[in-house]
N, CA and C atoms as an extended XYZ file, in Angstrom:
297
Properties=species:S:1:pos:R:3:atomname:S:1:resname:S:1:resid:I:1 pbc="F F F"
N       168.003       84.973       84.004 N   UNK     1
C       167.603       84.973       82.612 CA  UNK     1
C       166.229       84.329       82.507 C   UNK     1
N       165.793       85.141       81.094 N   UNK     2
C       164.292       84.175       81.232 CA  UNK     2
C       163.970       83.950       79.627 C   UNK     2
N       163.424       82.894       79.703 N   UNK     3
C       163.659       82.485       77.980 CA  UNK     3
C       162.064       81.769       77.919 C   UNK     3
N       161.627       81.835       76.644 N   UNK     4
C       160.445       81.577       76.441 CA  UNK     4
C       160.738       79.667       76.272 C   UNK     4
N       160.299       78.703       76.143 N   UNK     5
C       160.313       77.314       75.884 CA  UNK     5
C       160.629       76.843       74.807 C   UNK     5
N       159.576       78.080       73.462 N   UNK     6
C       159.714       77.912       72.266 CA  UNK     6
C       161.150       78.211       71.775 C   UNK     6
N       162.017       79.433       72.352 N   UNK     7
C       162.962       79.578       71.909 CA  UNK     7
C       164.109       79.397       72.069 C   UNK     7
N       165.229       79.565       70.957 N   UNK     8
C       165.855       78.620       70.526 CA  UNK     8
C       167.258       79.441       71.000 C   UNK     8
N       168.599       79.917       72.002 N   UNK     9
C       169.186       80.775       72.408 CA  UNK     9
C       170.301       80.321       72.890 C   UNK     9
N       171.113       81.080       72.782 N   UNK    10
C       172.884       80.569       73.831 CA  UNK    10
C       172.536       81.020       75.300 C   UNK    10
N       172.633       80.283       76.021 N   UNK    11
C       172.773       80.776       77.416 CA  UNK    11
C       174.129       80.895       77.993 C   UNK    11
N       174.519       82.080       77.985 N   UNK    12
C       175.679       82.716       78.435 CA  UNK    12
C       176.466       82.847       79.797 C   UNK    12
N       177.422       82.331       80.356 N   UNK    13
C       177.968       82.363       81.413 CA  UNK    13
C       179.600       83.043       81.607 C   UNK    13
N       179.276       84.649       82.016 N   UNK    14
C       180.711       84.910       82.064 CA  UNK    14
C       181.678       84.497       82.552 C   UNK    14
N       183.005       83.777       82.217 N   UNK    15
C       183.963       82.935       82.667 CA  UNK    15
C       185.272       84.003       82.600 C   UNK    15
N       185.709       84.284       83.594 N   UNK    16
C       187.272       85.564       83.852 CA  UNK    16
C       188.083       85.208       84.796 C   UNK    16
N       189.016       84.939       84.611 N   UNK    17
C       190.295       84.615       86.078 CA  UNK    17
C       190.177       85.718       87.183 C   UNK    17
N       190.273       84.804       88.332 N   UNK    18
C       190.341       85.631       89.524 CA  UNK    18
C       191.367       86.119       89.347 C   UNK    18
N       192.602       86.081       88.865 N   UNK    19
C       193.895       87.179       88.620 CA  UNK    19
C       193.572       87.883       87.462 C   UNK    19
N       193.179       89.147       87.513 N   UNK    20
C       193.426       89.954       86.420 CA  UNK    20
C       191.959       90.522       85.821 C   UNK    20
N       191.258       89.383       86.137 N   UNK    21
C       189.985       89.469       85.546 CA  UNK    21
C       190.032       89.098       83.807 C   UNK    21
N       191.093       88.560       83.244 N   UNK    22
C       191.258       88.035       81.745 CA  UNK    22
C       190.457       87.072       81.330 C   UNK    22
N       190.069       86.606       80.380 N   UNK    23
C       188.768       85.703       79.959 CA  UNK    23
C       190.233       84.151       80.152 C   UNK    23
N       189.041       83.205       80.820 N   UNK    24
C       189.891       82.078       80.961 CA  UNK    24
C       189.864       81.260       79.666 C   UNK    24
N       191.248       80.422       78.990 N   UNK    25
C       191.363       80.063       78.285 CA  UNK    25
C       191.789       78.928       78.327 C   UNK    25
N       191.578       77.772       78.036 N   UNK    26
C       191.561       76.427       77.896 CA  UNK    26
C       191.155       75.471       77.276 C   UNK    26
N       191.885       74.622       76.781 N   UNK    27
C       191.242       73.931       75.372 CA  UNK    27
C       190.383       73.204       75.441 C   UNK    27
N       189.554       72.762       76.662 N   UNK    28
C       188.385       71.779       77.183 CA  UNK    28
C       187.375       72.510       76.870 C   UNK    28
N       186.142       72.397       76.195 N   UNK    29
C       184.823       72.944       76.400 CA  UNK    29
C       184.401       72.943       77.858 C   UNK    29
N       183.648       74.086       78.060 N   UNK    30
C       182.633       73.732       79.001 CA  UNK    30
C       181.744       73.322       78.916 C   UNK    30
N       181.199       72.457       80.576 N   UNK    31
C       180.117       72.010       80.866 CA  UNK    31
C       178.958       72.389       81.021 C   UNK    31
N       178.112       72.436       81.049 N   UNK    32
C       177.062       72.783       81.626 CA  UNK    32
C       176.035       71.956       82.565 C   UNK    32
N       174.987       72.314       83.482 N   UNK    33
C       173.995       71.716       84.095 CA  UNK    33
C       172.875       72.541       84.282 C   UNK    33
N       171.882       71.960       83.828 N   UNK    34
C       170.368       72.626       84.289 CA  UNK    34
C       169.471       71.808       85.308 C   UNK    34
N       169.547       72.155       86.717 N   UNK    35
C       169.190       71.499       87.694 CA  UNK    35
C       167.899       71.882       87.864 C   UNK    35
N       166.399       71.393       88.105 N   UNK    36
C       165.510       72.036       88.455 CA  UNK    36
C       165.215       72.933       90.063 C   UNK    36
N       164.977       74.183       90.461 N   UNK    37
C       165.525       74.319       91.900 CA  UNK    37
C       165.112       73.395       92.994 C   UNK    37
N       164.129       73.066       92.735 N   UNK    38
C       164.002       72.105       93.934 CA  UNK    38
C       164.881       70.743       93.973 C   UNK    38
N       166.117       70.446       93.169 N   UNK    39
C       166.647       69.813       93.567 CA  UNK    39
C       168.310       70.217       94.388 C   UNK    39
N       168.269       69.141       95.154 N   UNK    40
C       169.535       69.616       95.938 CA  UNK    40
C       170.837       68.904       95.939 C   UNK    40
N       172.071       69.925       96.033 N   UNK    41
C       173.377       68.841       95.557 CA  UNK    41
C       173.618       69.264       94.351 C   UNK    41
N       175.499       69.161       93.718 N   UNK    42
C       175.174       69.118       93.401 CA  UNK    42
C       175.227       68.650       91.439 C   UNK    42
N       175.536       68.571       90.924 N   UNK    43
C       175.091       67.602       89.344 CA  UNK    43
C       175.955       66.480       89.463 C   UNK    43
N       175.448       65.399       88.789 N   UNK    44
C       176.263       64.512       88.776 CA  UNK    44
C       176.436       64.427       86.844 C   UNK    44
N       177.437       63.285       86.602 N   UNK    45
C       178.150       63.042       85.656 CA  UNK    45
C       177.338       62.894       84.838 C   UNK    45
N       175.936       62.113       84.440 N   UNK    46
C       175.191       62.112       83.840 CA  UNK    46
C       174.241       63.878       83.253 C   UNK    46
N       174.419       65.023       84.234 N   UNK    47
C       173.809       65.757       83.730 CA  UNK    47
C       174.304       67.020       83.323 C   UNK    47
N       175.750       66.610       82.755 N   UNK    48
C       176.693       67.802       82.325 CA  UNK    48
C       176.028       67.544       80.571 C   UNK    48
N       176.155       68.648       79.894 N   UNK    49
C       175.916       69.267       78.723 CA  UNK    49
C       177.150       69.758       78.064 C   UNK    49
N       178.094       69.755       76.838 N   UNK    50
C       179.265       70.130       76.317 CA  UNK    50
C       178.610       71.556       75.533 C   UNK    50
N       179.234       72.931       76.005 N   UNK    51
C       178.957       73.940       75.482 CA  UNK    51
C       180.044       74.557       74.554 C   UNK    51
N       180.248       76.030       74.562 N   UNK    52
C       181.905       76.232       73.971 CA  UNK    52
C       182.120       77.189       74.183 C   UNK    52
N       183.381       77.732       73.960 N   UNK    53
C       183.814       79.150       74.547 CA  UNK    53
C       183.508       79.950       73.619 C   UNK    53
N       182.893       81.499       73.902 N   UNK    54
C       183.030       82.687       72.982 CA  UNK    54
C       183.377       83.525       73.894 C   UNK    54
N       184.643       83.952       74.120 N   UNK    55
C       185.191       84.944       75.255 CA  UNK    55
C       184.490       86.010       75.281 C   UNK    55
N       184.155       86.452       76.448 N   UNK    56
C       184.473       86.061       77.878 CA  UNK    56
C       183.414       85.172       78.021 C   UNK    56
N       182.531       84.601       77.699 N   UNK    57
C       181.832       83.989       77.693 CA  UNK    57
C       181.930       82.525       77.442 C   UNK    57
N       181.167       81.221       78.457 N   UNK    58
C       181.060       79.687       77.791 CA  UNK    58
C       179.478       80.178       77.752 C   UNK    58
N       179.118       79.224       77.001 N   UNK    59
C       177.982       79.269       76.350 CA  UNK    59
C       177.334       77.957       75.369 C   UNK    59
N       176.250       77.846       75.351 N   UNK    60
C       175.691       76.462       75.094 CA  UNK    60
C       174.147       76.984       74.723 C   UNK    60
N       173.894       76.168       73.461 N   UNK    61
C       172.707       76.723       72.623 CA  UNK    61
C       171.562       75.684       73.552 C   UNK    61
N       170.396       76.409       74.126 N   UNK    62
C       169.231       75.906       74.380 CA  UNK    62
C       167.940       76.165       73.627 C   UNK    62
N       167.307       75.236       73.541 N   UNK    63
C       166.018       75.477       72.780 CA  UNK    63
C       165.528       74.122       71.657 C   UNK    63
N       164.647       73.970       71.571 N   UNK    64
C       163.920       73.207       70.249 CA  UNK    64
C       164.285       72.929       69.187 C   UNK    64
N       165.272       73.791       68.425 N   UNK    65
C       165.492       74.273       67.448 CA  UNK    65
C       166.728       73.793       67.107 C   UNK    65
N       167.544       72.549       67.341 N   UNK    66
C       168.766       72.496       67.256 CA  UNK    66
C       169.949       73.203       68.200 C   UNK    66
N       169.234       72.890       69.408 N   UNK    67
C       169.841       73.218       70.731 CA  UNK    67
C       170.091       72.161       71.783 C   UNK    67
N       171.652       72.074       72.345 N   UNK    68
C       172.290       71.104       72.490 CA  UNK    68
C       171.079       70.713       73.687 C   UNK    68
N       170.317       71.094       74.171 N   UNK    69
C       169.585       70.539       75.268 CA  UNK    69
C       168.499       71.425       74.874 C   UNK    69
N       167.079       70.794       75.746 N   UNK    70
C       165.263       71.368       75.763 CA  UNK    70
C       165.253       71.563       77.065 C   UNK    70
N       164.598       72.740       77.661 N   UNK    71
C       163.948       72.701       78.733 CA  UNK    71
C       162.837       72.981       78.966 C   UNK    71
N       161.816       71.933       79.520 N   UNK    72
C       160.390       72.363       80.189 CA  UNK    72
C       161.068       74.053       80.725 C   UNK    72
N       159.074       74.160       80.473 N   UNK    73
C       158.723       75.086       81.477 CA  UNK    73
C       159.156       74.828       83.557 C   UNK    73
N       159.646       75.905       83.684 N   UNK    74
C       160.369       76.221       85.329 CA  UNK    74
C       161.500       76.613       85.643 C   UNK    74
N       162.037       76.774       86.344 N   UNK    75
C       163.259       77.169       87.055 CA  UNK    75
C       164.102       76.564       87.136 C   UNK    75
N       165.376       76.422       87.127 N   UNK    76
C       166.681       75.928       86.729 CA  UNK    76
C       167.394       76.450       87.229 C   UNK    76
N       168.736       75.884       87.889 N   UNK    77
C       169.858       76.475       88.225 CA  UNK    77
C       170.768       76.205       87.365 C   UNK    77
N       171.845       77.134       86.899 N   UNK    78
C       172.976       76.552       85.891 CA  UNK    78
C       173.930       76.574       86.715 C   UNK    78
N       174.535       75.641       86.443 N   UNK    79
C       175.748       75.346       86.891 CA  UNK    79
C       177.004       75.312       85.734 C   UNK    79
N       178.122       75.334       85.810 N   UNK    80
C       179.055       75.356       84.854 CA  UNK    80
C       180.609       75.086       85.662 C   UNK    80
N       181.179       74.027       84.860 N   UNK    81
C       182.143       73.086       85.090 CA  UNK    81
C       183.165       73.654       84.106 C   UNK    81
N       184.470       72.814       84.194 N   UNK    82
C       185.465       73.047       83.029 CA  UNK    82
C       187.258       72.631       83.542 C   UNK    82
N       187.188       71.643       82.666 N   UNK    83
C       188.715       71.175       83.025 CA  UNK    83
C       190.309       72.471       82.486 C   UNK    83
N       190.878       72.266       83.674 N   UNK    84
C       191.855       73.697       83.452 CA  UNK    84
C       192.735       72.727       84.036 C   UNK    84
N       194.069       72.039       83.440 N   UNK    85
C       195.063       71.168       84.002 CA  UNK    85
C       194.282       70.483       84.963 C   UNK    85
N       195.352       70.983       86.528 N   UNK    86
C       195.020       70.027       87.506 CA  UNK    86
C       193.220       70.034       88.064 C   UNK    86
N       193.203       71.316       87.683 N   UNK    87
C       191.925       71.792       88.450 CA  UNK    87
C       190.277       71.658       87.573 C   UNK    87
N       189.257       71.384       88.525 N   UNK    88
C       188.127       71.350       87.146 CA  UNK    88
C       186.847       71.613       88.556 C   UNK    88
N       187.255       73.394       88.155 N   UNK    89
C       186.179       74.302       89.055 CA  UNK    89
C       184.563       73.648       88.787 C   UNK    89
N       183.734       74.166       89.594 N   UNK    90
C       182.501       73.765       89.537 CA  UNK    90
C       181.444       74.382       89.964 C   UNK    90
N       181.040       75.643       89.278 N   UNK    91
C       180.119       76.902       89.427 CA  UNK    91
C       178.730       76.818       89.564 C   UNK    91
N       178.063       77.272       90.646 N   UNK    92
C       176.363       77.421       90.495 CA  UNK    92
C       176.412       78.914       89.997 C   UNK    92
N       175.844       79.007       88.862 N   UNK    93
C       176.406       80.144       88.464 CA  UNK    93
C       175.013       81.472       87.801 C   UNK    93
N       173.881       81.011       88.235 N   UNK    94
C       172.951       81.303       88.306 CA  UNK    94
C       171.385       80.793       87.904 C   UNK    94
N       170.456       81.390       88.241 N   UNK    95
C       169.108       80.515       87.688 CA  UNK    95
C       168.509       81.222       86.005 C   UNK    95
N       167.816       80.374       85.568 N   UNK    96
C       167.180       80.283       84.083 CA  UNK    96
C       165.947       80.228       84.520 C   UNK    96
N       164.684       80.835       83.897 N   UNK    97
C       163.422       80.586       84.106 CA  UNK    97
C       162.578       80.538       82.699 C   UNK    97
N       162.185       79.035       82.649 N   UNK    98
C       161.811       78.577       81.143 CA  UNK    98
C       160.141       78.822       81.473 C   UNK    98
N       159.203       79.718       80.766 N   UNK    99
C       157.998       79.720       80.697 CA  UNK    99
C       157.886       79.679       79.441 C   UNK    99
């Protein structure tokens, strides 16, 4: 994805069970992380973001504009987290490129 700096957008992460392919459902928001690429490892507790579900989709508003997080200009990896009972998966789930 590539998003201008100025603007203000949900960044979308499709979330579907490996059985069935059904949109996963769980009452925890998801997380989010915007890692810059050159860093390695990977997020720690401090750099999760609370997004929310719109099936099939988690999703989390970025931008200036009343967006749960800003990002400089560069490259980013997202990552995306999410508590499901016992389990609380932990996705690199693709890159963002803020110019």
């Amino acid at each position: 994805m590539e998003v201008a700096a100025s603007s203000t957008e949900y960044v979308r992460v499709t979330a579907v069970s490996a059985v069935g392919g059904s949109p996963i459902s769980v009452a925890a928001p998801p997380q989010f992380a915007f890692q810059p690429s050159s860093v390695t490892g990977n997020p720690v507790e401090g750099d999760w973001w609370t997004g929310e579900w719109a099936s099939p989709h988690a999703r989390i508003l970025v931008g200036p504009n009343g967006g749960t997080v800003t990002l400089d200009p560069g490259e980013y990896r997202v990552w995306l987290t999410w508590a499901a009972g016992a389990e609380t998966p932990v996705y690199r789930a693709g890159t963002i490129t803020v110019y």
